[in-house]
N, C-alpha and C positions, 0 to 999 in steps of 0.2 A: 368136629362136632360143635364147638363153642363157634367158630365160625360160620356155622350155619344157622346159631340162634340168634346171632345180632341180627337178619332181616324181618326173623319171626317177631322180635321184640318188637324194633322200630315199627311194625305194620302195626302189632298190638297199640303202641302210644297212637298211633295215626289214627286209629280208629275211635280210640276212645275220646282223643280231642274232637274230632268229627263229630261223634256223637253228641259231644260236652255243648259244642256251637250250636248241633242242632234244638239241642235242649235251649241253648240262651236264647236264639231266634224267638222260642215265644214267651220272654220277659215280658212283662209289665202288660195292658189290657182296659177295656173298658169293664167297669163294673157296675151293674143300674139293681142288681137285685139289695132288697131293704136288709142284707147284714150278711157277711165273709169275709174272707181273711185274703190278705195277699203278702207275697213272701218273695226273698231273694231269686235268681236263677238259680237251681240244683239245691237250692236249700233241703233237708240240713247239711248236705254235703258242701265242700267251699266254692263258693260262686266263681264263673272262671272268667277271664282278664278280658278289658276293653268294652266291658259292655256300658250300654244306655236304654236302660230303661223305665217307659214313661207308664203309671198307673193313672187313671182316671176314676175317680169313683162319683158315681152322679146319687141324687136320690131324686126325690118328686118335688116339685116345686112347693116351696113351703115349709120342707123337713130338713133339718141340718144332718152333717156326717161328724162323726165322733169316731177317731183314729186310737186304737191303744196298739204300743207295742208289747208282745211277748219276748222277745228273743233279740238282742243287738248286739253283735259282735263283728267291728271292720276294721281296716286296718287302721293304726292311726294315720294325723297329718302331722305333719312335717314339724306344728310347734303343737300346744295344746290349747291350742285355741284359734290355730288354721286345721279345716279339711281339702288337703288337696291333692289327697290320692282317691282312696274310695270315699263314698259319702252319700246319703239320702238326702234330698232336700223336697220342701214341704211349702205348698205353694195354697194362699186361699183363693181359689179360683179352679179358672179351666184350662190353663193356659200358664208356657212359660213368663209371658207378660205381668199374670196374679200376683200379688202383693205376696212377699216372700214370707213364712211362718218360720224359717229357720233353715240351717246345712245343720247335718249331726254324723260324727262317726265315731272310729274306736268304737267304746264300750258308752259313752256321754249323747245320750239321748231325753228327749221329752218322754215321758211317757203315755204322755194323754192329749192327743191334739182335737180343737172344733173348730169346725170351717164357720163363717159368718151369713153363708149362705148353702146353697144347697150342692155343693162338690167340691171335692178335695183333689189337687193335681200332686202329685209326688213320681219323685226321678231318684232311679236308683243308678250309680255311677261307680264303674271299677276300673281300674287304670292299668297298665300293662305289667303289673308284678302284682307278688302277695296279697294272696288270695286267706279270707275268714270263711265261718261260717255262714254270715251274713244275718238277714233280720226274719222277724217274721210279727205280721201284725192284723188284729181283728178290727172289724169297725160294726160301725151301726150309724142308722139312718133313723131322722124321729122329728116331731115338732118339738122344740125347744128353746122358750123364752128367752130374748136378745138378754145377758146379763153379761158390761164390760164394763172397760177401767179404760179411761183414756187420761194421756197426758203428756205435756211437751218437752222436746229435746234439746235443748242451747245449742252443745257440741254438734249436734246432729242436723241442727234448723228440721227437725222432724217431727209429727206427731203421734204417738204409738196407741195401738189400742191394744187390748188386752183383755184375755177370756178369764172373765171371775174364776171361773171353775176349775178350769185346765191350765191356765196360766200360756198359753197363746198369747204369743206376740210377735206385733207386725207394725210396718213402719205405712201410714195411709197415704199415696200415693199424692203429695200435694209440692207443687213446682210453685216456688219464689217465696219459700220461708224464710226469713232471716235470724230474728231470733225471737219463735211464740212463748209467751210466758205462760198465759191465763186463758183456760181453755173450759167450755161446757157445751151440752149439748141440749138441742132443742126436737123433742120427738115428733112433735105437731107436723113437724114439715122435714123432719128427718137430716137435720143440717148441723154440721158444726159451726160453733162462734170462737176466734182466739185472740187475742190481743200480740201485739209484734211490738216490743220496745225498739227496738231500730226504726224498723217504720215509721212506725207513731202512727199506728191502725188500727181498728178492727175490722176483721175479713172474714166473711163466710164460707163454708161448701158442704158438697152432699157428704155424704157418710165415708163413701168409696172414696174422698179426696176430687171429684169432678164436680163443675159448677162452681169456680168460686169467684164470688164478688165482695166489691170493696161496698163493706158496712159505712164507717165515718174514718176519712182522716185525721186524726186529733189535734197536728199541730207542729212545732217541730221542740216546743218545750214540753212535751207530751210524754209521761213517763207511764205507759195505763199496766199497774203490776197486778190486777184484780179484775176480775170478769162472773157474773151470774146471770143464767135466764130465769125470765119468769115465761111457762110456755102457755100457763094460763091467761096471763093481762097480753102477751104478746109484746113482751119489757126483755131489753139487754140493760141491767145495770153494771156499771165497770167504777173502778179508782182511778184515779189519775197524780201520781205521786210526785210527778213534775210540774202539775198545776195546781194541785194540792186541795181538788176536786173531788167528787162523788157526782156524777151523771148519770139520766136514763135515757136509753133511745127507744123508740117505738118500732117495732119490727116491721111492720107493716108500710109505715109513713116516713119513718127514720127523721121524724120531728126528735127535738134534742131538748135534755132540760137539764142545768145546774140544780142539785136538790141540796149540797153540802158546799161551801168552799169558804168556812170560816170558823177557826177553833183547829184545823187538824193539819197535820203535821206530815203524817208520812203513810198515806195510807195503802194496803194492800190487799192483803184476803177479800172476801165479800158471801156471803150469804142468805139467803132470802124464805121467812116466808110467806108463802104465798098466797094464801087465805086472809092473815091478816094482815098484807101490806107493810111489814116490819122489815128491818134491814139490818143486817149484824157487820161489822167489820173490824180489822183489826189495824194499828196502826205504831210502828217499830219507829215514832220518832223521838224527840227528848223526851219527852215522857211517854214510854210504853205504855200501849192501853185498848181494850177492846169495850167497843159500844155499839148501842143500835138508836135507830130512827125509823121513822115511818118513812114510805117511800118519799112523799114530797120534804122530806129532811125536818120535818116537825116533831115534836115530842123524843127531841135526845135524848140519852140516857150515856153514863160511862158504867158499865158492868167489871171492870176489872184495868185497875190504873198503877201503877209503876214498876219498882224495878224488884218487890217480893216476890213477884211470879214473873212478869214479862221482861223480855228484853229486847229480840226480833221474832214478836209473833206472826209468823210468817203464814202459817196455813190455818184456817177456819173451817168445822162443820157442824150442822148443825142437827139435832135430835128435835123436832117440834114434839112427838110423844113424851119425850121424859122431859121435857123440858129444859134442855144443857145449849150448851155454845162449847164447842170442845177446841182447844188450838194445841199446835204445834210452835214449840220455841228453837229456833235455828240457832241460839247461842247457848240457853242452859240446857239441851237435851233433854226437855221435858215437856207433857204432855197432860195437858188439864183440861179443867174444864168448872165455869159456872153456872145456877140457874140466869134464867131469862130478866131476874130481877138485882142480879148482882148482889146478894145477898147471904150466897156459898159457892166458895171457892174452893176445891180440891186439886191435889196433882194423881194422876193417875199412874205416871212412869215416868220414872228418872234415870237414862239411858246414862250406864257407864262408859268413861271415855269421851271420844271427842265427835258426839252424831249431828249433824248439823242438815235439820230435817226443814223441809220444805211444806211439800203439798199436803194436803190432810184430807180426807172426805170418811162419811162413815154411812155403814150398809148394814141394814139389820143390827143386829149388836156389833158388828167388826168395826175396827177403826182402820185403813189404809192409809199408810204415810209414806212419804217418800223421802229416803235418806243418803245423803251425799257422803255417806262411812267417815271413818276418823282420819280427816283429814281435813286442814284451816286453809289449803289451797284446793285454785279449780281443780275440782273432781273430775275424772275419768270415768269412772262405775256410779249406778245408781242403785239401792237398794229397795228394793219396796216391800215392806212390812205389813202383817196383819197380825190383829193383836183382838183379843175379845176389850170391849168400852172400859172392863174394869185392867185393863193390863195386864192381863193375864194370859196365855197360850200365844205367845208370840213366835210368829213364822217369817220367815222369807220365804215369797211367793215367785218374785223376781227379778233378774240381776241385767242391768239394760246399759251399755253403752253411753260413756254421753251422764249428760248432769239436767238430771227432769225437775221441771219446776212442779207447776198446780197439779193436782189430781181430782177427776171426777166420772163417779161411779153411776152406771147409768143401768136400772134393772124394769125388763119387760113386765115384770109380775110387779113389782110394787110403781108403778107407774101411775102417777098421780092424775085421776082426771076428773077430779070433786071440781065443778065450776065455784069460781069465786065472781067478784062484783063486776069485774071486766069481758067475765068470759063472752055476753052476748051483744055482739054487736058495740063493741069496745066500750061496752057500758053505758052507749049512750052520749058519750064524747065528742066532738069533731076532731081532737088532735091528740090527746095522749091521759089515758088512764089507769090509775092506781088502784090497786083492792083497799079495803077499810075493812074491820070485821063485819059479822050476822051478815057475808054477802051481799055488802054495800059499796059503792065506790067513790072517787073522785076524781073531778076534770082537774085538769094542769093544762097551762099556755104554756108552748116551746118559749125558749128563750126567744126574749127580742120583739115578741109581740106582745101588746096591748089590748085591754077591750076598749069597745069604740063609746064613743061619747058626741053629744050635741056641743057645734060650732058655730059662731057667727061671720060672715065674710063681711067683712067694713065697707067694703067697694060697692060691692051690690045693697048691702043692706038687706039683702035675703038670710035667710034662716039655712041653712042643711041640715040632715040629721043623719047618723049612722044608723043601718036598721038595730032594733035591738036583737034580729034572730044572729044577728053576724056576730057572734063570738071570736075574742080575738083578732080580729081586724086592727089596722092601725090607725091613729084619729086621721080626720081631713085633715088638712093645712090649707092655708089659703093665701095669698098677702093684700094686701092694701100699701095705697102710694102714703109716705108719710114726711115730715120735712119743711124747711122754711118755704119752700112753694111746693106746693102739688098742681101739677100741667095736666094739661086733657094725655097730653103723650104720658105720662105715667099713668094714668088711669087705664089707657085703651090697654098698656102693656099689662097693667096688672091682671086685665078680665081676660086678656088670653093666654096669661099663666094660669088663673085658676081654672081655665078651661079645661088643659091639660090635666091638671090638677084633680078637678072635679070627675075626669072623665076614668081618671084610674080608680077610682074610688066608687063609682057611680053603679057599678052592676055588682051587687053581692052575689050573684049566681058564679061570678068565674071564680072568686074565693071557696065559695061553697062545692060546687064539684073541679075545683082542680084545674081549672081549664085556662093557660094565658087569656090576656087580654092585650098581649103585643098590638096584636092586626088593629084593634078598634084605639087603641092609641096612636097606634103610627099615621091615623088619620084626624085625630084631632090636633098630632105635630107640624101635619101639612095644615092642617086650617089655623094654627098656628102662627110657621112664617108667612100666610097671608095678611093675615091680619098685623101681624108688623111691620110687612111693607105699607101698609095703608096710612102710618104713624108719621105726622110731621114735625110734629115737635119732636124735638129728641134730648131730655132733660140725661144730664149724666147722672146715673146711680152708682151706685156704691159696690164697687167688685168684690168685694169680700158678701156680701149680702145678697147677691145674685146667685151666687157659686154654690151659696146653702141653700136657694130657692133651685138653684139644680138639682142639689142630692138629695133634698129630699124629694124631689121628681122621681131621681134613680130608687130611691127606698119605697116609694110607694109604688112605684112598678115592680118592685121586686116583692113585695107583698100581696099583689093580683096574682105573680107568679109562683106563687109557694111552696109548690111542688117542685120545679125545675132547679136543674143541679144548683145552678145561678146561687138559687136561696140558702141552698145547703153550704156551697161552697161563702158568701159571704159570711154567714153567721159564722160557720168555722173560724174563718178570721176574724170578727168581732171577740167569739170565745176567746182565741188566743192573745190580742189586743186587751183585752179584760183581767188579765192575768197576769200582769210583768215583773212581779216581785222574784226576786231571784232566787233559788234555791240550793240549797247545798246538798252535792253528789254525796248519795248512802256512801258505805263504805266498801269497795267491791265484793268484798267475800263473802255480802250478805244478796249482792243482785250481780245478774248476768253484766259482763260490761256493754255499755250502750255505743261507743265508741265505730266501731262498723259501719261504715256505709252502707243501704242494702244494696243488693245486686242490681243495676238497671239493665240487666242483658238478657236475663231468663224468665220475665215475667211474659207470659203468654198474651195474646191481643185482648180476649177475652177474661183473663187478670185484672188490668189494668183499664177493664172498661168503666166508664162513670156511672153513676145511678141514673141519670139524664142523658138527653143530647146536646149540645153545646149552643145547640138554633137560638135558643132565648136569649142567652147571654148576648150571642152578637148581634138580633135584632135590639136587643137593649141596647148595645154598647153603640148602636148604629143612634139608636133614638140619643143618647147623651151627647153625642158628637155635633149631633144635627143642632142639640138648644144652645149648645157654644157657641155654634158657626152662628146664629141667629143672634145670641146675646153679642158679641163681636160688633157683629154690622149696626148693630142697637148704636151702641157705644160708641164705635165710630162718628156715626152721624151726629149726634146728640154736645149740647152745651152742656157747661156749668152752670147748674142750678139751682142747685142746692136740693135735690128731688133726690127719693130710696124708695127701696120699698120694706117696709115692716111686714116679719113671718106672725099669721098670727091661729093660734088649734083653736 
């Protein structure tokens, strides 16, 4: 009798497995309708081994998905803080490729996920042993205002965003980060901006991490620990604590302008606003201290100076309604804040132990900080806090891998699009402008240029003049032969240097809309060496005097050119040239180490593309070579004569 019930058994397990598989087969599914629930295989019963299954939930274009679980229960993994038996994992997108939102098993789940767009991908994963009950979870579909937290990763070279709400977090899909410090975002055009201490960068991209280009190089003594947009004037203002700088670039033009580089020490944070053209920042060097200026670095002010409150005030945010500047101090764990007039100073929290906090931004009443826990070495975990302005109800929201520097909170509802003085038509500008208050503005010259001004040529005795509509233009130059003889051969040389001269300088239209003036030079360089072969006398000048009547050749072509990388890329190095006072390295445990090479193997073609095409430069470089080879054969031929030529504006 018992032997005849072992086959009855075994067919009964057989069957019931059979059925079990059949049930798993249709795991996971697409879901389009606006709110249900989905759930393990065989839930509530224990979900059976080896399965892979993919959920899809779509909603309508426009509307986001909002995940909650009711029920989680899987097996653990192997540590507790690996899942590598069973596990959910939560992807935003449509696709295993999607930017990952998280793996969760055991009993250690999110409870509340939001996709960033309009579908949620989620995989449910069982492995060939012990079996739970598994999960079970509702969602809903809805329009729902972008409200997130982005900020950057050292450890990680990564950038995270994060759901105000739900506390979502995901690492945004961007190749060739080294190490970003200072990150914001611009919604006008949907882009991130971050700074990379390794680098010595600012780089852009879309939201998703695709599209990214290189903003400004800064240099290699280039420490940029501070970054803000303005998305109204179309302004990235950044720190630069290696050159000991405050700059703004124009999003648009990516014209450049020193507003700050004297009096400050060690600057960092930065905050803006934006209506009135005011700038806040903070600066952790001999003497700690937070102040503001107006954008073109006019009307300083120190709101909060030494070592009674500060010491490395490391993060800034700012309240334009109440009127505060609130920071973060990464050495006395504490967190204050004064009015706009420096006038009252409060601490709001004075965090027990050892919290050596970073980012700072604030949202509605909340304050967001980001905290590297009690510990004086690089950190591992980050913590990030929300706390109501008076310090009061303090949470962790979130526990992220990795030591995050800046924090910045970016909310669809309170999104500011009150025009200011620059919002129409860059105010009016040709190259770079600032708000003023009552909806006023003002122009700024990029570095390095001049406005133009009336010149006399000595040679001709003609008059020139710069037009007056040409703002920022750079003067004429001219020379004249000068010296105990002047020869017809130095005369004829002088009139067809200022030819060239004259010629780059000659058409305010290519200045005005943008346009080289290569071509129409490279033809007054040919009428050039003709007219030097024609030169019989050949008085010797002065090589050192020539060499500067070359560059400034090369400088005023490259001011016809003003747009092409050329321009970009020299001022660059003029900036960095401008700056050689040496500085001493912070103290590590207060900044990321800068030490790292960045990668030069994983930067994409498109990464690493320049703002221009390289054409200009090497027809310039072509035009420079050619007045060499001509000045040469000059000088060759020619005596001692005592004959130069004088530069004169």
């Amino acid at each position: 009798m018992r032997m005849e019930l072992v086959p009855t058994i075994v067919f009964l397990v057989s069957v019931c497995r059979v059925a079990s598989q059949q049930r798993a087969e249709d795991c996971g599914g697409n879901f389009t309708q606006p709110s249900g629930s989905i759930s393990s295989p065989l839930y509530p019963r224990s979900y059976p081994d080896n399965q892979d299954c993919i959920y899809v939930i779509q909603a309508v274009a426009g509307h986001r998905v909002t995940l909650q679980f009711v029920v989680f229960k899987l097996e653990p993994g192997s540590t507790p803080s690996v899942c590598d038996h069973d596990y959910v994992q939560i992807r935003d997108g449509d696709s295993v490729v999607s930017p990952s939102v998280g793996i969760y098993c055991n009993s250690t789940f999110r409870p509340k996920v939001r996709s960033t767009r309009n579908v949620l991908w989620i995989k449910f994963h069982s492995d060939f042993s012990v079996s739970k009950p598994g999960f079970e979870a509702t969602y809903t579909t809805g329009i729902i205002p972008q409200k997130f937290l982005l900020t950057t990763n050292t450890f990680l070279r990564a950038i995270h965003r994060m759901d105000v709400d739900t506390g979502s977090n995901f690492v945004i899909p961007i190749d060739g980060l080294s190490n970003p410090i200072a990150i914001d975002y611009d919604p006008v055009d949907g882009r991130l901006y971050w700074t990379d201490v390794v680098e010595k960068t600012i780089r852009s991209s879309n939201l998703d991490g695709s599209g990214v280009r290189l903003v400004r190089n800064l240099g290699p003594q280039a420490v940029p620990d501070g970054l803000a947009v303005d998305s109204l004037s179309r302004l990235i203002i950044y720190t630069d604590t290696g050159n000991d700088i405050i700059a703004l670039i124009a999003m648009n033009s990516y014209n450049h302008r020193v507003v700050v580089q004297s009096d400050i020490d060690e600057p960092r944070a930065i905050e803006l606003d934006k209506h009135s053209g005011v700038m806040y920042w903070s600066d952790w060097g001999a003497t700690p201290r937070i102040e503001r200026a107006n954008y073109d670095g006019t009307g300083r002010k120190t709101l909060v100076s030494g070592f009674q409150y500060l010491h490395w005030p490391n993060g800034l945010a700012l309240d334009t309604v109440a009127g505060r500047v609130y920071w973060a101090d990464g050495y006395t764990s504490k967190i204050g804040w004064t009015d706009l007039e420096g006038t009252v100073v409060s601490i709001v929290i004075s965090l027990s132990g050892t919290h050596r906090m970073f980012g700072l931004d604030l949202h509605l009443n909340n304050l967001f900080v980001a905290d590297w826990s009690d510990t004086r070495v690089q950190p591992t975990t980050t913590y990030i806090h929300r706390m109501s302005a008076d310090g009061t109800n303090r949470k962790t929201i979130g526990v992220v891998n990795g030591r995050l520097n800046d924090i910045h909170i970016y909310s669809e509802e309170l999104e500011d699009n009150d025009p200011n003085g620059c919002g129409n038509n860059n105010g009016g500008c040709d190259y770079i402008c600032v708000p003023a208050p009552g909806n006023t503005s003002q122009c700024l010259y990029p570095d390095g240029i001049a406005t133009g001004h009336i010149i006399t040529s000595v040679a001709t005795g003609s008059k020139t003049t710069t037009l007056t509509d040409i703002r920022m233009t750079r003067p004429v130059i001219s020379v004249t032969p000068a010296g105990r003889k002047v020869t017809a051969g130095s005369q004829r040389f002088a009139a067809a240097v200022n030819k060239v001269l004259a010629a780059i300088s000659k058409d305010p239209s290519d200045i005005n809309t943008g346009t080289p003036s290569i071509s129409r030079v490279n033809t007054v360089v040919t009428n050039f060496s003709k007219d030097i072969s024609r030169i019989h006398e050949a008085p010797i000048i002065s090589p050192q005097l020539i060499i500067l009547v070359i560059g400034c050749i090369v400088v005023s072509v490259t001011a016809a050119s003003c747009v092409t990388f050329i321009i970009v890329y020299k001022r660059r190095k003029r900036d960095h040239n401008s700056h050689t006072t040496a500085v001493a390295s912070p103290p590590e445990v207060d900044r990321p180490s800068h030490t790292e090479a960045p990668p030069t193997d994983i930067f994409s073609t498109d990464y690493l593309t320049p703002v221009a095409a390289d054409s200009n430069y090497e027809d310039e470089e072509h035009i420079y070579h050619e007045l060499h080879t001509i000045y040469d054969t000059f000088k060759a031929t020619s005596r001692d004569s005592g004959d130069y030529l004088k530069l004169t504006k």
